[in-house]
C-alpha positions as CSV (number, residue, x, y, z in Angstrom):
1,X,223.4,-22.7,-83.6
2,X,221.7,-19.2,-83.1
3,X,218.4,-20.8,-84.3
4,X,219.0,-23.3,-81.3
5,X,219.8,-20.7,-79.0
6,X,216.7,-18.9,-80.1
7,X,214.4,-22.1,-79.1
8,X,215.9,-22.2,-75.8
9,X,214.9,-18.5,-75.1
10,X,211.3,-19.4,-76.3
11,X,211.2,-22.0,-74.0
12,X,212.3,-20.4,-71.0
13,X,210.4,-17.3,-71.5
14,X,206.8,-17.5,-69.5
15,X,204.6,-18.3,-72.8
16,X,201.7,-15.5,-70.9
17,X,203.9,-12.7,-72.0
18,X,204.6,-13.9,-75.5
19,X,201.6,-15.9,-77.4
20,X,199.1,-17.9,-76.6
21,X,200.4,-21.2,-78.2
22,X,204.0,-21.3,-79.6
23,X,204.6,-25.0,-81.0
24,X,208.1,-26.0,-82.3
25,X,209.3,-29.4,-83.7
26,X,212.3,-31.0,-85.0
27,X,211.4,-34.3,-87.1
28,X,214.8,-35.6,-89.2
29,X,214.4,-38.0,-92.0
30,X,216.9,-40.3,-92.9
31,X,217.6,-43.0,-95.6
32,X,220.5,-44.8,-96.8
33,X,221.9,-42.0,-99.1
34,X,220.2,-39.1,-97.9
35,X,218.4,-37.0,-95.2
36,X,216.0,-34.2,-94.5
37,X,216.0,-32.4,-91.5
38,X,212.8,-29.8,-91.2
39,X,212.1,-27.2,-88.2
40,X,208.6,-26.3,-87.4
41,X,207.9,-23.8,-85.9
42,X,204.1,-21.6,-85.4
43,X,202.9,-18.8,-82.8
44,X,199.7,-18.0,-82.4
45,X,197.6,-15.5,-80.5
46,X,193.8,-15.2,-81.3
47,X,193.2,-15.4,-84.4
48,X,196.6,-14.7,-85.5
49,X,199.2,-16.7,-86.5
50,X,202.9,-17.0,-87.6
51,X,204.0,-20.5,-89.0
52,X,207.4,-21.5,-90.0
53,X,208.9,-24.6,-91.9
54,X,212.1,-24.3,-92.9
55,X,214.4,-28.0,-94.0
56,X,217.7,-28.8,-94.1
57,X,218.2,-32.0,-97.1
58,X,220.3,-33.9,-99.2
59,X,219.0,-33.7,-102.5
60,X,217.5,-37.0,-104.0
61,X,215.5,-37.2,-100.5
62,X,212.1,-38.6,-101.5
63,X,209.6,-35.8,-100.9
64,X,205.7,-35.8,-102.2
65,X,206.1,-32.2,-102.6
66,X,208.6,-30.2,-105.1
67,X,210.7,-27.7,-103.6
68,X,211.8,-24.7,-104.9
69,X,215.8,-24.1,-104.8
70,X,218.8,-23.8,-107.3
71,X,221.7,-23.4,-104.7
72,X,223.3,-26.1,-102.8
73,X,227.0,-26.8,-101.3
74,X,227.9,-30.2,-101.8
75,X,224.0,-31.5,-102.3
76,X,222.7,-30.2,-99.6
77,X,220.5,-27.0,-99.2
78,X,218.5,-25.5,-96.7
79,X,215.1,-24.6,-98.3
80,X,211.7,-22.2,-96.4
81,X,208.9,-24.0,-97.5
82,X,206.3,-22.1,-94.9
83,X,206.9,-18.9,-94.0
84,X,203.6,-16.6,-93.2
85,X,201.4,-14.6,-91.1
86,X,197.5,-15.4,-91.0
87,X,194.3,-14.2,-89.7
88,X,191.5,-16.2,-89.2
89,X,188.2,-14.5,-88.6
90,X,184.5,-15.9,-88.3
91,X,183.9,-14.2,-91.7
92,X,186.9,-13.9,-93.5
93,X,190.7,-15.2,-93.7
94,X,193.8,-13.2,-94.4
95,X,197.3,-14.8,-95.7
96,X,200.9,-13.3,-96.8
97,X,203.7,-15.2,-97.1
98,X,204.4,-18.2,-98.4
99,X,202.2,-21.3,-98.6
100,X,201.0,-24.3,-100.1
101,X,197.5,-23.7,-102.3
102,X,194.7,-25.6,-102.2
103,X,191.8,-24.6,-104.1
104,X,189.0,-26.3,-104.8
105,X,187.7,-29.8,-104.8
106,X,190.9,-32.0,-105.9
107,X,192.7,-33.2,-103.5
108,X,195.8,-34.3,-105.4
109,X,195.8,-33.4,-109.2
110,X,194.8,-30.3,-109.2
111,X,194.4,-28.4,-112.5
112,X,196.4,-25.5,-111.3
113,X,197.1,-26.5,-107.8
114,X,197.7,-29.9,-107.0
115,X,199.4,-31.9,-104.1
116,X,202.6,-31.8,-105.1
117,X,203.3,-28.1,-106.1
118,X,205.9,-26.0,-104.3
119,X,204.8,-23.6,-101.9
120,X,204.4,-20.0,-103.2
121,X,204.8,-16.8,-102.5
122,X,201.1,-14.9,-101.9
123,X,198.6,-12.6,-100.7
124,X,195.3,-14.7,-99.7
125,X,191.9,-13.5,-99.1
126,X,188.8,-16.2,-98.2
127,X,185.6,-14.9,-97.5
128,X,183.7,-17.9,-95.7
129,X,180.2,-18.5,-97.1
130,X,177.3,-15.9,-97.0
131,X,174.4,-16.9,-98.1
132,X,175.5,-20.0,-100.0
133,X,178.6,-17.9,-101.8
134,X,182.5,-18.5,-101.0
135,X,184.6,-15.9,-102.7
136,X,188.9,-16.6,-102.6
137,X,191.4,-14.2,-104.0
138,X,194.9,-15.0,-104.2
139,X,197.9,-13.0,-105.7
140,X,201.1,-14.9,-106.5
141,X,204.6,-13.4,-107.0
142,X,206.2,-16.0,-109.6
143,X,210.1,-15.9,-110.5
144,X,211.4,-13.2,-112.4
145,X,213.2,-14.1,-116.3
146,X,216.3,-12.5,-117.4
147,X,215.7,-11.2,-120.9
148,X,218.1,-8.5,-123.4
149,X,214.8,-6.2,-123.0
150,X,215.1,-6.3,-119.2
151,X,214.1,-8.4,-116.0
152,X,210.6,-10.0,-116.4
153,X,208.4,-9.8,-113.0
154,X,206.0,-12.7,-113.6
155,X,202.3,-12.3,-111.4
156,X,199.5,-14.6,-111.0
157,X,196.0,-13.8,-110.4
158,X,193.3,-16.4,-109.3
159,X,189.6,-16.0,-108.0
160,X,187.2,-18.3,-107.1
161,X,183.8,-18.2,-106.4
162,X,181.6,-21.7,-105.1
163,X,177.9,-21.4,-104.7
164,X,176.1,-24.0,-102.1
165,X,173.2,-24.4,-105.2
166,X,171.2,-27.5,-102.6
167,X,172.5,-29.2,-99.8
168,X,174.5,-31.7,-102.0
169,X,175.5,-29.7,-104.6
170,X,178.5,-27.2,-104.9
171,X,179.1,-25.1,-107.9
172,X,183.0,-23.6,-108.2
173,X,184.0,-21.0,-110.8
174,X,187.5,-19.8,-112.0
175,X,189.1,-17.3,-113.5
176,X,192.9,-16.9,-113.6
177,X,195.7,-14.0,-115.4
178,X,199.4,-14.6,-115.4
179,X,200.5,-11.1,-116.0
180,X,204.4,-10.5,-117.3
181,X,206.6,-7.4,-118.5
182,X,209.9,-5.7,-118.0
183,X,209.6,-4.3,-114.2
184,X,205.6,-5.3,-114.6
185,X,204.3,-3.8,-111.1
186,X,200.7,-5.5,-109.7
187,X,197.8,-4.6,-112.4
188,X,195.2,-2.9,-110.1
189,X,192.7,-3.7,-112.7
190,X,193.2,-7.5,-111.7
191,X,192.6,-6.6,-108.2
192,X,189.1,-5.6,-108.9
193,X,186.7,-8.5,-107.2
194,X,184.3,-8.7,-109.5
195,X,186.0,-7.8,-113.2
196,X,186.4,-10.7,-116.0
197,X,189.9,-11.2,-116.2
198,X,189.2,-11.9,-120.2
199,X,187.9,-8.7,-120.9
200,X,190.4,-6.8,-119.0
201,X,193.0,-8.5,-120.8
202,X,191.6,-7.3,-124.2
203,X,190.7,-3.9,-123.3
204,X,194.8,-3.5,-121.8
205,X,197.7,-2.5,-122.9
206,X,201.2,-4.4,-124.0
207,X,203.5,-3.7,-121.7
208,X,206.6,-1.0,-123.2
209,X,209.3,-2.9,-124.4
210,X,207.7,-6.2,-126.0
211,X,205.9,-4.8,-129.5
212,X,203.1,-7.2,-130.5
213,X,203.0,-9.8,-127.8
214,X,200.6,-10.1,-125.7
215,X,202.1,-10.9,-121.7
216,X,198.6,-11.8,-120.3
217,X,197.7,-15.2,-119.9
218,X,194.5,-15.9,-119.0
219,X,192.4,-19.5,-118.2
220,X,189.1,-20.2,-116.3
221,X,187.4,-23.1,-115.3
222,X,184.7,-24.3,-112.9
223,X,184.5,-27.1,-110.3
224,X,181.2,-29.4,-109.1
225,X,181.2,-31.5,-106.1
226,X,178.2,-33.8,-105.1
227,X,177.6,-35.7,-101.7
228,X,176.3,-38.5,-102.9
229,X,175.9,-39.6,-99.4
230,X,177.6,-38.7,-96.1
231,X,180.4,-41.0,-96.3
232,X,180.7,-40.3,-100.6
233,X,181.4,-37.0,-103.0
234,X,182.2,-37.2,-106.5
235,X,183.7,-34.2,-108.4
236,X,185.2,-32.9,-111.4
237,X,187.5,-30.1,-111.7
238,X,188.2,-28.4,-115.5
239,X,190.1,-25.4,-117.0
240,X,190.1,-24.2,-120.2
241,X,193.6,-22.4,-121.6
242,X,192.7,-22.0,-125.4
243,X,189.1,-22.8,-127.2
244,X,188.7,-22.4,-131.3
245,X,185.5,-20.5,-131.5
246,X,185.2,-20.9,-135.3
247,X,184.4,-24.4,-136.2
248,X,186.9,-25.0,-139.0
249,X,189.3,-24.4,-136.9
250,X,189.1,-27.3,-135.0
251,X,190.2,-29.8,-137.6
252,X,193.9,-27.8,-137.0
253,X,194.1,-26.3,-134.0
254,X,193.7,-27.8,-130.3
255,X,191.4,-26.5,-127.7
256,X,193.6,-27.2,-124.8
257,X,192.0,-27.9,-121.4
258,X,192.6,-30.0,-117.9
259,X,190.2,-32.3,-116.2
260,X,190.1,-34.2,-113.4
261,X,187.3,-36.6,-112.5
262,X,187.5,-38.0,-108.7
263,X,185.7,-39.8,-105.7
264,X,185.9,-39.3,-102.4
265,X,185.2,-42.1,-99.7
266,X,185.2,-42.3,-96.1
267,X,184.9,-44.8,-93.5
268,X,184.9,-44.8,-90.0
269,X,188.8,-45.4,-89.4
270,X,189.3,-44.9,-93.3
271,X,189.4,-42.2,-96.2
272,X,189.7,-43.4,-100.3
273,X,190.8,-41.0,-102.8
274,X,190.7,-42.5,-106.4
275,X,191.3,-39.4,-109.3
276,X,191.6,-39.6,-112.7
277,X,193.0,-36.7,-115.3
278,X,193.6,-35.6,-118.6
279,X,195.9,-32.7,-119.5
280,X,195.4,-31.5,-123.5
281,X,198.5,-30.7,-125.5
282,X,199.7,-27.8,-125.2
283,X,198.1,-27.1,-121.4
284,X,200.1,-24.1,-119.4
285,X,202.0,-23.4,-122.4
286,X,201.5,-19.7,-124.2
287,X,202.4,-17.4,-127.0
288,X,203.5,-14.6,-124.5
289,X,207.5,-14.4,-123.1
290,X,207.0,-15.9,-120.0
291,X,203.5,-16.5,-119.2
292,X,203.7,-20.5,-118.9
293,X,201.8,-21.3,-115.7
294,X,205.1,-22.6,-113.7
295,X,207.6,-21.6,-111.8
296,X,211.2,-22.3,-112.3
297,X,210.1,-24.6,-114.4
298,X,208.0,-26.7,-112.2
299,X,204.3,-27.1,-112.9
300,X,201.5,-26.0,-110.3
301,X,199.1,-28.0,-111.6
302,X,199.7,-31.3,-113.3
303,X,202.9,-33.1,-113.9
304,X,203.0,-31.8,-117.7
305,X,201.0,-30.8,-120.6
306,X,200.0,-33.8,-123.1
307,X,199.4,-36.3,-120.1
308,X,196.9,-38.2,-117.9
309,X,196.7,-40.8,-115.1
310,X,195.3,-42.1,-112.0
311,X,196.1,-41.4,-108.7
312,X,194.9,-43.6,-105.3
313,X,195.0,-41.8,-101.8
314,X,194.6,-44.3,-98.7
315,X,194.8,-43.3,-95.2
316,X,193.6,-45.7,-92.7
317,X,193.4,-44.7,-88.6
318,X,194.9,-47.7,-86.4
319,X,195.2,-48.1,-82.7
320,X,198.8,-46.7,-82.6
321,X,199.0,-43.9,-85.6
322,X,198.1,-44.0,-88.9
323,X,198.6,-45.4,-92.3
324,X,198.8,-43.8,-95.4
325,X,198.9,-45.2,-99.2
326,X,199.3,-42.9,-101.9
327,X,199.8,-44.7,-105.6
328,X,200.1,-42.6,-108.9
329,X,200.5,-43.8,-112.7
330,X,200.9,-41.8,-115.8
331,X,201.8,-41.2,-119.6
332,X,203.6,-38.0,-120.3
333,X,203.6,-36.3,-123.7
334,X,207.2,-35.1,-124.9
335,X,206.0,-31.3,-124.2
336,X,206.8,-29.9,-120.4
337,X,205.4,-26.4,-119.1
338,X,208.4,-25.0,-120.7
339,X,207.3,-26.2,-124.5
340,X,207.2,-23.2,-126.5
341,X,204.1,-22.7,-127.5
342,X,203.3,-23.3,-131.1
343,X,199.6,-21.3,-132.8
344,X,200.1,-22.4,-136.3
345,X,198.2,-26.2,-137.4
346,X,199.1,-27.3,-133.4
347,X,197.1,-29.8,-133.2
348,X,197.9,-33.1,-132.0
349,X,195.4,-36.1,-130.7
350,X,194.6,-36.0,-127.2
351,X,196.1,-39.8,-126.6
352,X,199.1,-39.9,-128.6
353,X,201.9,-40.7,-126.2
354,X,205.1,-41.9,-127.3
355,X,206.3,-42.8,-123.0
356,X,205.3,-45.8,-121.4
357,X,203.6,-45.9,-117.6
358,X,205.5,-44.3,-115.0
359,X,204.4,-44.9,-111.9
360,X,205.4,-44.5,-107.8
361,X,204.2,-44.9,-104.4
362,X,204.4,-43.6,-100.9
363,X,203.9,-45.6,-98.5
364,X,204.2,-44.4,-94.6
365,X,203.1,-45.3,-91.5
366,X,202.6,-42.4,-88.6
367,X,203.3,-43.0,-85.1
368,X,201.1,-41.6,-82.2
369,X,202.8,-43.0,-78.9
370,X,206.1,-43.2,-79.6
371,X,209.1,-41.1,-77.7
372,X,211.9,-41.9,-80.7
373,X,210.3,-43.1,-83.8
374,X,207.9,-40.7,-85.7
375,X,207.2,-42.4,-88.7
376,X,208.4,-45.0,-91.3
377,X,208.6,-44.7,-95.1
378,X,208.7,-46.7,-97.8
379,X,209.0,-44.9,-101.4
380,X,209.6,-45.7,-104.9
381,X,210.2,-43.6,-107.9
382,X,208.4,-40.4,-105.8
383,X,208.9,-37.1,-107.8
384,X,212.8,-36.6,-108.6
385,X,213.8,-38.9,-106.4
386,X,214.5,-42.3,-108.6
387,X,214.8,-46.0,-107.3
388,X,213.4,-47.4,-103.8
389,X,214.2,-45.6,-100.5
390,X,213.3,-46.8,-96.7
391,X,212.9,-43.5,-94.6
392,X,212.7,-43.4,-90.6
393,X,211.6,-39.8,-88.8
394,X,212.8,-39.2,-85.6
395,X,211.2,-37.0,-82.9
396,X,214.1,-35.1,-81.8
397,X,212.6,-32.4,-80.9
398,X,208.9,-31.2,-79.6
399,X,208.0,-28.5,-77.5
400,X,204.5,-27.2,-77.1
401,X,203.2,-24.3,-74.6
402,X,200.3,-22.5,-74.5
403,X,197.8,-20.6,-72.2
């Protein structure tokens, strides 16, 4: 009720003496056995901005996204997905809060980021390109483990640089740390813009309580995107978690890695998304307590380790809204991104999957023109949410004021 209240002093409030644009919406979703109810809410003034989502839902509501929560009263929780102030500058871009990621050029299945992730909790800094160079820093606050030595904090680093190398070409490079330890504080040696995470994390320090294990975990990868033409780009994305430098090695233990191969084609009313990728055994798993890359046990990058598929993205612009197909299938591995992580004779064949094809859709249909009806959707199988479900969203609420 006082969030209500709150809207109705926005609205009456000349908009000169607070921000420039203020934009708020209320969009409920309802099916036959559940609902989601989500109030947006941004401000914006120059190049700043505040922008607010936070969703009211019953718990097996189909979302394409996973959200982060572990409390509910009779399967229903209220859950911040967006919550964050931004600045947005001809050069440069600053972000704290929390946020959905997306970093570079896959658009769904992401090696570390992909479309379905939660939103997290981070610092953001984007320096637009300069001569050819884009440079992106990001800090991530993960969740903290219980443990008889003490609470673990858990921190993510990730940088990435892209390089414009001719006008069809982009180059991307990565390097990422998840850092952990009892009451582990933000490492300013992984704040430093230009050092190799890898060599930081050999030349540190354990951290005082865990006696021979090593709480840094630490990947890197690199991205390439090619315009083939206007209208098409191809791209791969890969990270590399482990790699056996000594040859013999190899006929034991893995080198785990992610890929993911994709095409990108638009049309005039139309854009095709088609990706395809492959997560090694033992991907986002680690020796250290706690440095699996995921968060409550959710993965940000792919849906598990020891896994591939395909996913289709179709989004097609009609004389009354929009229409948008998205189509996944995949075979998982019987490890998760909680798998402890075994170093000794680990390896396992990069296709040996015991699971059948799972596979879902999301089919939805986005209405421009219409007072009541904001959209339609038809899912199956999407994320946690098992079995068919027809979903209508309401516009109940849109206000929109600015200078």
């Amino acid at each position: 009720m006082r969030l209500f209240l709150l809207l109705l002093i926005f609205s009456l409030i000349p908009q000169q003496a607070l921000f420039a644009q203020l934009n708020v919406s209320i969009t409920p979703e309802i099916s036959t056995s559940s609902f989601l109810i989500p109030l947006q809410l941004s401000l914006s003034e120059a190049e700043f901005n505040f922008a607010q989502r936070t969703s009211v839902l019953h718990l097996n509501h189909p979302q394409n996204r996973f959200f982060i929560q572990s409390y509910n009263r009779a399967d229903i929780t209220m859950v911040t997905e967006i919550s964050n102030f931004s600045y947005m500058g001809e050069a440069i871009s600053l972000k704290v809060g929390r946020d959905y990621i997306v970093s570079g050029p896959s658009q769904i299945n992401g090696p570390l980021f992909s479309s379905f992730a939660p939103s997290l909790d981070h610092f953001a800094f984007h320096f637009f390109r300069s001569h050819n160079v884009d440079f992106e820093y990001r800090l991530i606050r993960l969740d903290n483990r219980q443990h008889l030595l003490g609470t673990f904090n858990r921190w993510m680093y990730y940088r990435r640089i892209s390089l414009q190398l001719a006008e069809r070409f982009e180059l991307g490079f990565k390097d990422i740390v998840l850092a952990t330890g009892v009451q582990r504080g933000i490492d300013l040696n992984y704040l430093n813009p230009a050092a190799i995470f890898q060599l930081e994390q050999l030349h540190g320090h354990v951290e005082a309580g865990t006696p021979g294990q090593n709480n840094d975990n630490q990947l890197m990868g690199f991205d390439i995107s090619w315009s083939v033409s206007p209208n098409l780009q191809i791209y791969g994305d890969f990270i590399l978690d482990e790699f056996q430098i000594d040859i013999a090695d190899r006929e034991h233990l893995q080198d785990v890695f992610g890929l993911t191969l994709g095409l990108e084609k638009n049309g005039s009313n139309s854009n095709l998304v088609i990706e395809y990728y492959l997560a090694s055994p033992w991907l986002y798993t680690n020796g250290g307590m706690f440095t699996n890359v995921e968060i409550q046990g959710i993965p940000l990058g792919y849906r598990a380790p020891q896994s591939h598929g395909v996913s289709v993205l179709y989004q097609h612009q009609l004389g009354w809204g929009e229409m948008m197909l998205q189509m996944s299938s995949c075979q998982i591995g019987e490890q998760t991104v909680l798998t402890d992580w075994d170093s000794v004779g680990n390896r396992i064949p990069l296709y040996d999957f015991d699971h059948n094809w799972q596979s879902e859709f999301d089919l939805s249909f986005y209405f421009e023109h219409n007072k009541y009806i904001d959209h339609i959707r038809l899912t199956y199988d999407l994320l946690d949410s098992e079995g068919l479900y027809f979903v209508v969203g309401f516009n109940l609420f849109t206000y929109n004021s600015g200078k």
